[in-house]
Structure formats: C-alpha cells, structure tokens
C-alpha positions as CSV (number, residue, x, y, z in Angstrom):
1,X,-82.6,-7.1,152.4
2,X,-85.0,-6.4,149.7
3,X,-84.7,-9.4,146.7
4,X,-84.4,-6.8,144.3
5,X,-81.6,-5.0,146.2
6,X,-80.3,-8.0,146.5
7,X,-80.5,-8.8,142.6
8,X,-78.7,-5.9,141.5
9,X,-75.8,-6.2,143.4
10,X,-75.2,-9.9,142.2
11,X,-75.6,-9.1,139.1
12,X,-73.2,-5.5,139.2
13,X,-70.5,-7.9,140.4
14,X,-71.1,-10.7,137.9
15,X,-70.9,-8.6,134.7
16,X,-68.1,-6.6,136.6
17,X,-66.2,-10.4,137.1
18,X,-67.7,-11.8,133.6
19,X,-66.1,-8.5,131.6
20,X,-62.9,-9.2,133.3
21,X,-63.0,-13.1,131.9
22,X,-64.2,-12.4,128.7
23,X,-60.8,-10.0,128.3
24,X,-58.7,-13.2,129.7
25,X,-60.3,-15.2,127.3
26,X,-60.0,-12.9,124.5
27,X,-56.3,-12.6,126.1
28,X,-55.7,-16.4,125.6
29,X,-56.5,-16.4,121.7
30,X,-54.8,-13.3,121.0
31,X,-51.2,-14.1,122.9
32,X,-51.4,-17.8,120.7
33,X,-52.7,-16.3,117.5
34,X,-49.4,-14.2,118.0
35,X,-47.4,-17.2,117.7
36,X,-45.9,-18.9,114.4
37,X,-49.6,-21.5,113.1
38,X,-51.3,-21.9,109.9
39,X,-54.7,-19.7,108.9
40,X,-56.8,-22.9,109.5
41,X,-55.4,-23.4,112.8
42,X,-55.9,-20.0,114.2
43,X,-59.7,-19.5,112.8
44,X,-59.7,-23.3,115.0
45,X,-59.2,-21.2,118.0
46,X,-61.3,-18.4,117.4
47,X,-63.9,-20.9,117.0
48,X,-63.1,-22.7,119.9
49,X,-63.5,-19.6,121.7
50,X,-66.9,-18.6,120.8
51,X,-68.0,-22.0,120.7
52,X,-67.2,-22.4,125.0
53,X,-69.1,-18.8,124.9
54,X,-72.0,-20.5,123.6
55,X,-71.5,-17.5,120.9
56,X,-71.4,-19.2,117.7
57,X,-74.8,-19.3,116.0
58,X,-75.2,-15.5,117.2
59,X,-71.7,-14.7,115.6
60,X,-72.6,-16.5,112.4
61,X,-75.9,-14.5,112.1
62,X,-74.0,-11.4,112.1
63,X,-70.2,-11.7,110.8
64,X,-69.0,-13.6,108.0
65,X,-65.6,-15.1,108.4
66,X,-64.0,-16.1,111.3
67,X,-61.0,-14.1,112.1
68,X,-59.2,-12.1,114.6
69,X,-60.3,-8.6,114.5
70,X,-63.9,-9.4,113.9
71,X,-64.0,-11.5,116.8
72,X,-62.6,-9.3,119.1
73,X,-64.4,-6.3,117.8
74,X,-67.4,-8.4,118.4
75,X,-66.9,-9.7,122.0
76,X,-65.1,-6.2,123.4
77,X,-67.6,-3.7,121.6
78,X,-71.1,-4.8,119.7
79,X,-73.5,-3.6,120.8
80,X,-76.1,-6.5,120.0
81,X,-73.9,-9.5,121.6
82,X,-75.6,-9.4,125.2
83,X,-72.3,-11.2,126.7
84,X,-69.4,-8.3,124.7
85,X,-67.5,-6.6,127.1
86,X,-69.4,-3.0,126.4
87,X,-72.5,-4.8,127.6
88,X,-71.1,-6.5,130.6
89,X,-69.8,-2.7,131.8
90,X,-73.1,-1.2,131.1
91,X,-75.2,-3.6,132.7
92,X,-72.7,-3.8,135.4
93,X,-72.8,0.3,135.7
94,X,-76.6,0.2,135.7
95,X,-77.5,-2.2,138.6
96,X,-74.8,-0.3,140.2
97,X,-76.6,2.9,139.8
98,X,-79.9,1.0,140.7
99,X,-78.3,0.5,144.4
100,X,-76.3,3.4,144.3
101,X,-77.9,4.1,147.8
102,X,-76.1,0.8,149.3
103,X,-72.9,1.1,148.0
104,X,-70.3,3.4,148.9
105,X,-69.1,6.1,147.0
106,X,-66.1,4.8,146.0
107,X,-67.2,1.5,144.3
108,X,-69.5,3.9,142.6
109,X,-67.7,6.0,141.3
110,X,-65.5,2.9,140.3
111,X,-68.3,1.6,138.2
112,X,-69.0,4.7,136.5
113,X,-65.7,5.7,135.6
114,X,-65.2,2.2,134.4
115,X,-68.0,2.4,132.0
116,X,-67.1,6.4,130.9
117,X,-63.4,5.9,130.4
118,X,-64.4,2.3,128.2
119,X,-67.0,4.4,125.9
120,X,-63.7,6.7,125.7
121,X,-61.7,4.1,124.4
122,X,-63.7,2.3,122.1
123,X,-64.2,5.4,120.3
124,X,-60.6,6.4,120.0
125,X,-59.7,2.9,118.7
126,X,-57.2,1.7,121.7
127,X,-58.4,-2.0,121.4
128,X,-58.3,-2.0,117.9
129,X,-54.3,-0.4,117.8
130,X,-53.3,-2.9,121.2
131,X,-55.7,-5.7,122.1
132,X,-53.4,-6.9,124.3
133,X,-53.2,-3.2,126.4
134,X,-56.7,-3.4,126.2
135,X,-57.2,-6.0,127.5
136,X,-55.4,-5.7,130.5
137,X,-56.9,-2.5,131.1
138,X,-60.3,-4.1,132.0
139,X,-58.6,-7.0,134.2
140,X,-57.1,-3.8,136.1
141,X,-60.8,-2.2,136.1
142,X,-62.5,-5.1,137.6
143,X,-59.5,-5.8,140.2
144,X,-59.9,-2.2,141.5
145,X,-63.4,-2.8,142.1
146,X,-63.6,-5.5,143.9
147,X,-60.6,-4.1,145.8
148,X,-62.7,-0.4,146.3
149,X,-65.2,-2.9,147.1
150,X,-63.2,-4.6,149.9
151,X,-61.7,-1.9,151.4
152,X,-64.4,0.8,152.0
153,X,-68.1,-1.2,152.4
154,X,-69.4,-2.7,155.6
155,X,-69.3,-6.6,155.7
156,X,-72.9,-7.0,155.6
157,X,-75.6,-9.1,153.6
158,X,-75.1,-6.4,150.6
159,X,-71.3,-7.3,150.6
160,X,-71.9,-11.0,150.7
161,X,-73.9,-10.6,147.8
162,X,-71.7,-8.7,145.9
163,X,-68.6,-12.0,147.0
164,X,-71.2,-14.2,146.0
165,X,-71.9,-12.9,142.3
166,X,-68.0,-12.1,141.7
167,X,-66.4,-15.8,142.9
168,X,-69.6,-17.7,140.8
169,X,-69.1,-16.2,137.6
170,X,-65.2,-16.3,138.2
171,X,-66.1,-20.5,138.8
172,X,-68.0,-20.4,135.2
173,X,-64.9,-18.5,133.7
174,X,-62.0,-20.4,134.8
175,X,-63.7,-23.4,133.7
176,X,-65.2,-22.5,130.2
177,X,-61.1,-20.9,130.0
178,X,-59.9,-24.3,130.9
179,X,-62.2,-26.0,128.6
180,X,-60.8,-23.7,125.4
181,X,-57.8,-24.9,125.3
182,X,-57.9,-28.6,127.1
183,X,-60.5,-29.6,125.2
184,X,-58.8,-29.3,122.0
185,X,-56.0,-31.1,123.3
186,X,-56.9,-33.7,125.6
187,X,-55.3,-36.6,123.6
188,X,-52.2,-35.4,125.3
189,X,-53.0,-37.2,128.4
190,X,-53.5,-40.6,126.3
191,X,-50.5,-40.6,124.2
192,X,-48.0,-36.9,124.3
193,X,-46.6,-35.8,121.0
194,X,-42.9,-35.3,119.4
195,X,-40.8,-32.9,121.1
196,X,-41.0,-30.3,118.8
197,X,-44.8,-30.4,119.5
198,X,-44.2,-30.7,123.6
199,X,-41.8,-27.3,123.0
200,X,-43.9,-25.4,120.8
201,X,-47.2,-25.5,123.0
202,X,-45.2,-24.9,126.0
203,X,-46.0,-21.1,124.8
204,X,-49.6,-22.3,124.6
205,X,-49.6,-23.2,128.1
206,X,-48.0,-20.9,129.8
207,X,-50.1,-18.3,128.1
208,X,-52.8,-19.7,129.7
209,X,-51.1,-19.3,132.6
210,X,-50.7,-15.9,132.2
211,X,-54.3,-15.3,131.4
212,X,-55.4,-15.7,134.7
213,X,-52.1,-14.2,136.4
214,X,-50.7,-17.4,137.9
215,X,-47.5,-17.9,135.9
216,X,-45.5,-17.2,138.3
217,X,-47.4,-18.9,140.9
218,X,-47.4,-22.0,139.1
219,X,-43.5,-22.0,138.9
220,X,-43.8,-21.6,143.1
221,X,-46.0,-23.8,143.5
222,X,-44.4,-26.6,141.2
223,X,-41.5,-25.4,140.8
224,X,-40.4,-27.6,137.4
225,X,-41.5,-27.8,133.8
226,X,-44.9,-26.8,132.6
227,X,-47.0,-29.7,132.4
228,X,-50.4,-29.5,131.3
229,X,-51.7,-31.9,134.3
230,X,-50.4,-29.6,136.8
231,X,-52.1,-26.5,135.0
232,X,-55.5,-28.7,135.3
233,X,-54.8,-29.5,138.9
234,X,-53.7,-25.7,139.9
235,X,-56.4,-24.3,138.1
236,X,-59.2,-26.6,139.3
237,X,-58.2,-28.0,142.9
238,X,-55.6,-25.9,144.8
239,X,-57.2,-23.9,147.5
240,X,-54.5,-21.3,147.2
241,X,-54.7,-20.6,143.8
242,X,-57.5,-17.7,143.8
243,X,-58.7,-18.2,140.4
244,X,-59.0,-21.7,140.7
245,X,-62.4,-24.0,140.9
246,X,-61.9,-25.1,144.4
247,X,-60.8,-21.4,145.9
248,X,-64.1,-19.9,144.1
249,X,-66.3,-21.7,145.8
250,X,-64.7,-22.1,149.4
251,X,-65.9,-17.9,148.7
252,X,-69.7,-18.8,147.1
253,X,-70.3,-21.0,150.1
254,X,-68.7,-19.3,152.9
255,X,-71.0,-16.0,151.4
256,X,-73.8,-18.2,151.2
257,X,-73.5,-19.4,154.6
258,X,-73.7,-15.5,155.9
259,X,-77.5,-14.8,154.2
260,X,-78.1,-18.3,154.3
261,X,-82.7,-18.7,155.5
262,X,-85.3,-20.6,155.8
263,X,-85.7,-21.3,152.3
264,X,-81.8,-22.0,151.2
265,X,-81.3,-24.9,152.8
266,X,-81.0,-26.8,149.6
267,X,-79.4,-24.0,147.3
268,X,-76.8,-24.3,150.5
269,X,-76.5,-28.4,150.8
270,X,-76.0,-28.0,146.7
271,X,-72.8,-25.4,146.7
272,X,-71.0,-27.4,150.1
273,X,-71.4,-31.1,147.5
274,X,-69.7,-29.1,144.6
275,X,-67.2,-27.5,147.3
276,X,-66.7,-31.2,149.0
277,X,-66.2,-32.7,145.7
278,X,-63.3,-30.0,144.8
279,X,-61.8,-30.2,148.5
280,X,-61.3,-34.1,148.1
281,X,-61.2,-34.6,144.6
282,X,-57.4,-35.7,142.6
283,X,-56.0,-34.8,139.3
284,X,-55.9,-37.9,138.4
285,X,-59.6,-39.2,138.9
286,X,-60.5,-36.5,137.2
287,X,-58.5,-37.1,134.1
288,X,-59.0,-40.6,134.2
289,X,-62.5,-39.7,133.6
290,X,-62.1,-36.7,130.9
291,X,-61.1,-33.1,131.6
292,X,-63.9,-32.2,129.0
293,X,-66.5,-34.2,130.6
294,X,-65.7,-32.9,134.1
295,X,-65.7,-29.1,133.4
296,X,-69.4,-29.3,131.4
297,X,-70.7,-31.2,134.5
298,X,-68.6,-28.8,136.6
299,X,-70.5,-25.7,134.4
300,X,-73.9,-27.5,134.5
301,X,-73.8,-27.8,138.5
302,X,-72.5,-23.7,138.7
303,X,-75.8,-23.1,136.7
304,X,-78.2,-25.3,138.7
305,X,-77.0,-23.0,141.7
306,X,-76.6,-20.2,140.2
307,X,-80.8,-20.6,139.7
308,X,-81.2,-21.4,143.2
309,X,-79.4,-18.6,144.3
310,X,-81.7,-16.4,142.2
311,X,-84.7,-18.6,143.7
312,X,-84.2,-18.2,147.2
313,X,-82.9,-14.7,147.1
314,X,-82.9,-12.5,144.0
315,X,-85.4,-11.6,141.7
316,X,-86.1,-15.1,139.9
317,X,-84.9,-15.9,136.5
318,X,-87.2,-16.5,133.8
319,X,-88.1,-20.0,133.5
C-alpha cells in the first residue's frame, strides 16, 4: 500500500476516535460541573481539562476567563483550536475523501454525513441549548463509523490501518481522561477523606464511568462499591474492558503485526513491551509508584510509537 494511502486512513480514523474523546472529556466536566461545588472549584476543572489537552496557553491567547460555555464553545466549535471537535470532523472527512477510492461507500458516506449534519448543528445552536445531547451525538457518530467500518470493508492492510489509528488515539484518550480527574485527587490513595467527601465524589466517579460507557460494566465486573482503585485498574489493565489501556493495544499490536516489514521490526518490539507491561502489570505497583507518573510515561511511550508508526509506514511527521 502506498504510504500516503496509508497516511490518510490513520489519520481519518484518529480524528474520527480523537472527536469522540474530546466529547467524553468535555462529557466528564460538564456531568461534575452539574453538581453542587464552588466557582473556584469548577474553573479548577475546566482548567484541568485543557491543561491534560495541552490546550492552555492557546486558550489563554484567545478567551479570557475560564468558564463553562467558553470552553466548550472552544473545544466543540473554533475554528482556530486545531484539536476542537469541528476540526477533528473536517480533517477526519478530508483524508476520508482523499481515499475515498479505498473505502467503501458506506463508511464514506458516514464521514460525510458526519461532518454535514455537525456544521448543521453548530449553526442551529444544539450544543450550546444541550451539551450533554451533544455530546453524545458525536460518541454515536464515531461508533457508527467504526461499526460501518467493520461491517462492510475487506480485512486488508487498508483496514488494519484504519484499527490501528482508532485503538492508538483511543490509548492517548483514556489515559489523558484518567489523568483529569486522578491527578487532582491522588492523595486519596495515601490517606481517604471524611465520609461526606467519599459520598459526594462517588458522583465524580461514576461519571467518569459513564464517560467512557462502562458503568454498568464496572458494577459486573466488581460488583460492589465504586472505588477509585478499581476504576484505575478497569480502565488501565482489564483486557475486557474495550476502552481500557491494556484492550487498546492488544488491537495496535495485533494490527501492527498484519502490515508488520522489513523496516518495523523495532516500531513492533516497541508496541509488544508497552502491551507486555499492561498484560502483567497490577494495580497496585502501579499506584505504589503514582497514577500521575504512570499515565505521562504511559502517554510519552503512545507518542514515541505513534512516530514510529508514521516512520515506517505513513507519510513522516515533521521533525
């Protein structure tokens, strides 16, 4: 397959995946800021989120004070943040058209619709009057295309691309989602709090939860109390969990393995270490050692083969 075939169909399914996780991020806040908190601790979250989005500086150049609505409005619709989710669609919808030939009509016409129906609804206000319907809308878009995706192309090096690019930036995701909220709270597993703290941000937790649809699987899975340890561990090791670290890239290598050449050999060796490492890894080793300090290693290793990946087989990144 042409490298620059090859490029465009990562990429359509990583802005596809990283539109969907910006709305569960966005998702997160909004749910918490719903709940009873001071001013000063929900502008604390709203920061929180732009800071794990690396979006700060940018959103300080451009907005003012930190807040709901103009955070939202600026990660679902401006037009100058590169990562908002109208960009994410657009450039998703381009390098689909790009490759239009290799896909199917279907996931196409997925893509394009997608992007026509979102211009729609910006315009008419829908994520301004429900954020939260709005949000869910574009988890809904990007499940039905990876599931048009699924069901109608041919299994070949064009669809292990496209698997690749959605399960890596859903590894980035789930981490930098992780890392909102644990981060801010990781002196829980050195010392708990009052009960009325414990009940309150049991609402904090299981909104989390909800962002990345595994509520209910948690309670399966568990079936007790939400504790935040058990969130960390079903969201980072359990191989059944799909949204979770470990299940994301059991997909990345298995993909990898199918286009796998001459010249992979070490972006492969790289993505089996930081599978191995999930596959064998415990909760509480990983704690022990700092739930912040494990996801930004986690996020710097998805990066380093995220560039190798683009080495071997895409178009290369700038240096």
């Amino acid at each position: 397959m042409l490298a620059r075939t090859a490029d465009h169909l990562f990429w359509m399914a990583r802005y596809m995946e990283r539109a969907e996780n910006t709305a569960r991020m966005l998702d997160v806040n909004y749910q918490a800021s719903l709940l009873p908190q001071s001013a000063d601790e929900a502008e604390k979250g709203w920061r929180s989120l732009l800071s794990i989005s690396e979006l700060t500086g940018d959103f300080a150049k451009r907005n003012g004070e930190v807040h709901a609505r103009a955070v939202i409005d600026y990660m679902v619709s401006d037009p100058d943040n590169m990562s908002s989710i109208r960009n994410c669609l657009h450039a998703a919808r381009e390098n689909a058209r790009a490759v239009r030939g290799t896909l199917t009509t279907e996931v196409w016409e997925t893509q394009n619709q997608t992007w026509l129906e979102f211009q729609r609804m910006v315009a008419e206000g829908a994520f301004e009057r429900d954020p939260g319907n709005g949000f869910e809308w574009v988890k809904f878009r990007s499940h039905l295309s990876r599931g048009v995706t699924v069901g109608t192309m041919l299994q070949d090096e064009a669809f292990h691309f496209l698997r690749i690019g959605s399960f890596l930036e859903r590894a980035d995701n789930t981490a930098r989602l992780l890392d909102v909220k644990f981060h801010a709270v990781e002196s829980e597993f050195h010392g708990g709090g009052s009960g009325k703290d414990i009940e309150v941000d049991f609402y904090h937790w299981s909104g989390i939860l909800r962002s990345v649809s595994a509520f209910e699987v948690y309670r399966k899975a568990y079936r007790n109390v939400i504790r935040p340890e058990k969130v960390a561990e079903l969201l980072i090791l359990r191989h059944d969990m799909p949204r979770s670290l470990a299940a994301c890239m059991h997909e990345v290598l298995a993909n990898l393995e199918r286009v796998a050449n001459e010249q992979s050999s070490d972006t492969l060796r790289h993505a089996g270490r930081l599978h191995a490492d999930l596959q064998y890894g415990r909760i509480d080793e990983i704690l022990a050692t700092g739930l912040h300090a494990y996801l930004t290693q986690f996020l710097e290793r998805v990066g380093t083969l995220g560039f190798g990946i683009s080495r071997d087989f895409l178009v290369p990144m700038a240096a």
